[in-house]
Short mmCIF file of the C-alpha atoms (twelve columns), coordinates in Angstrom:
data_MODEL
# 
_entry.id   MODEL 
# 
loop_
_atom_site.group_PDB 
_atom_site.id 
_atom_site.type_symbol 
_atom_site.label_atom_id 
_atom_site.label_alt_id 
_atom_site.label_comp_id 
_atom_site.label_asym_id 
_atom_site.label_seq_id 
_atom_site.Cartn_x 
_atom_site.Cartn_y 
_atom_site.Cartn_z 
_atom_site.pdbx_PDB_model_num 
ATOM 1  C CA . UNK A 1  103.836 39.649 -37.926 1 
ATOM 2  C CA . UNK A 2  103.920 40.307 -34.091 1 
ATOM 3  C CA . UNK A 3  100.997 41.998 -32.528 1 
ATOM 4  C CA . UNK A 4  103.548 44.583 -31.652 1 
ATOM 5  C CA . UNK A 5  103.308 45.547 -35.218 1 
ATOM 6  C CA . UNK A 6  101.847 48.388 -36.964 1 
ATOM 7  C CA . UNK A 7  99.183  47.603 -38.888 1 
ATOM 8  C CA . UNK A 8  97.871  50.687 -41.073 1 
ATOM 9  C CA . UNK A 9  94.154  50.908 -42.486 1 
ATOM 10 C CA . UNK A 10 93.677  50.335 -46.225 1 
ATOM 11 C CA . UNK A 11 93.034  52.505 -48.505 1 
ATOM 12 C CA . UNK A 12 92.121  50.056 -51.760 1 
ATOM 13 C CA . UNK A 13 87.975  49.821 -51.394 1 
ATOM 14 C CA . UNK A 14 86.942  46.557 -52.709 1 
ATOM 15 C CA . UNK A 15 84.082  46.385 -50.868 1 
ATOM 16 C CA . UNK A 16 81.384  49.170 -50.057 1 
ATOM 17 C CA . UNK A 17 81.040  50.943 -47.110 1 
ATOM 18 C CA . UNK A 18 78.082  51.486 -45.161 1 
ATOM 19 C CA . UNK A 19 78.038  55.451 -45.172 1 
ATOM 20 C CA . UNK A 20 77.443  55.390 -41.333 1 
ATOM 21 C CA . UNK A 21 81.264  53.602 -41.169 1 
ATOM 22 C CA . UNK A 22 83.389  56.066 -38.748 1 
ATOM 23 C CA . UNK A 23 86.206  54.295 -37.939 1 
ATOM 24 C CA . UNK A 24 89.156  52.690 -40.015 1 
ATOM 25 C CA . UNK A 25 88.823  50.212 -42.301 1 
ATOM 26 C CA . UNK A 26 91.127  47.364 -42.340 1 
ATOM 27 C CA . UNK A 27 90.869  44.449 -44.663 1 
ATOM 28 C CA . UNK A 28 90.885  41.087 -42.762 1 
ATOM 29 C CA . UNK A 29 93.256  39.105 -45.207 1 
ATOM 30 C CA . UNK A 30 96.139  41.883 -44.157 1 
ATOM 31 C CA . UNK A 31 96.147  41.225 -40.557 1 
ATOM 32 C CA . UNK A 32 96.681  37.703 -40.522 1 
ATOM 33 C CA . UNK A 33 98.928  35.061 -41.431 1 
ATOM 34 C CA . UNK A 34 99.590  32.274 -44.222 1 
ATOM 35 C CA . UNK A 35 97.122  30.396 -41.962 1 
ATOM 36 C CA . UNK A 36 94.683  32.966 -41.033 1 
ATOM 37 C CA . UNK A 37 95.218  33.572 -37.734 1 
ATOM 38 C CA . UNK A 38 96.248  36.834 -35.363 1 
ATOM 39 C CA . UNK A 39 96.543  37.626 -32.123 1 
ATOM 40 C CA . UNK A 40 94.187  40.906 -31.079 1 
ATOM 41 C CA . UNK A 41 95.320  42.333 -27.427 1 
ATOM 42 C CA . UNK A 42 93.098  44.468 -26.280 1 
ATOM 43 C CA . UNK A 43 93.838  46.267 -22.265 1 
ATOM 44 C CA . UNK A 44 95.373  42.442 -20.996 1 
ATOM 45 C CA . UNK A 45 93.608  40.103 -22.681 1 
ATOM 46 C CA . UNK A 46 94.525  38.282 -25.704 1 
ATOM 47 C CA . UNK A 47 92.028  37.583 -28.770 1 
ATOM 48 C CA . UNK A 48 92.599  35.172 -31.852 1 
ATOM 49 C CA . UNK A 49 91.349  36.261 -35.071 1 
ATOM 50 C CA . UNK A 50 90.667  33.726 -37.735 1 
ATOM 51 C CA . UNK A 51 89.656  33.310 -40.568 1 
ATOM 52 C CA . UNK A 52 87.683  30.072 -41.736 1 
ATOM 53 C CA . UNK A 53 87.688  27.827 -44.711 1 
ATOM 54 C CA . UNK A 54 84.383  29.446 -45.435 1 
ATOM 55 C CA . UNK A 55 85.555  32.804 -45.798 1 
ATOM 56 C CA . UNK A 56 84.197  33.993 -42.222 1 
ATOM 57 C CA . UNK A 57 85.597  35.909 -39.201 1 
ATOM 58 C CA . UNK A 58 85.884  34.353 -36.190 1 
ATOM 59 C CA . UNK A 59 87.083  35.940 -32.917 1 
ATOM 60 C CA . UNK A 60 87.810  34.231 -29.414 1 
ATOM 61 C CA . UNK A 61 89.606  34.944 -26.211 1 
# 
């Protein structure tokens, strides 16, 4: 999956929501790869998502 792509929010709730949440929802394990990785671009700059062996998010330019 290309950064290009479409990526629409999820509806399945596994997890609760905070009632205050506003914005879509997006489950983690979607948006990235076999190896837990993808590429965020946000204006010019490039961001790698990742998740780690732990189970935790990590983002970095």
């Amino acid at each position: 999956m290309s950064y290009h792509d479409h990526i629409t929010p999820t509806t399945e709730r596994t997890h609760s929501i905070p009632p205050r949440q506003i914005g879509p929802v997006y489950d983690a394990r979607r948006l990235v790869d076999p190896a837990g990785t993808a590429m965020i671009v946000l204006d010019d700059k490039t961001y790698q998502l990742r998740i780690t062996r732990a189970g935790k998010l990590i983002l970095t330019k």
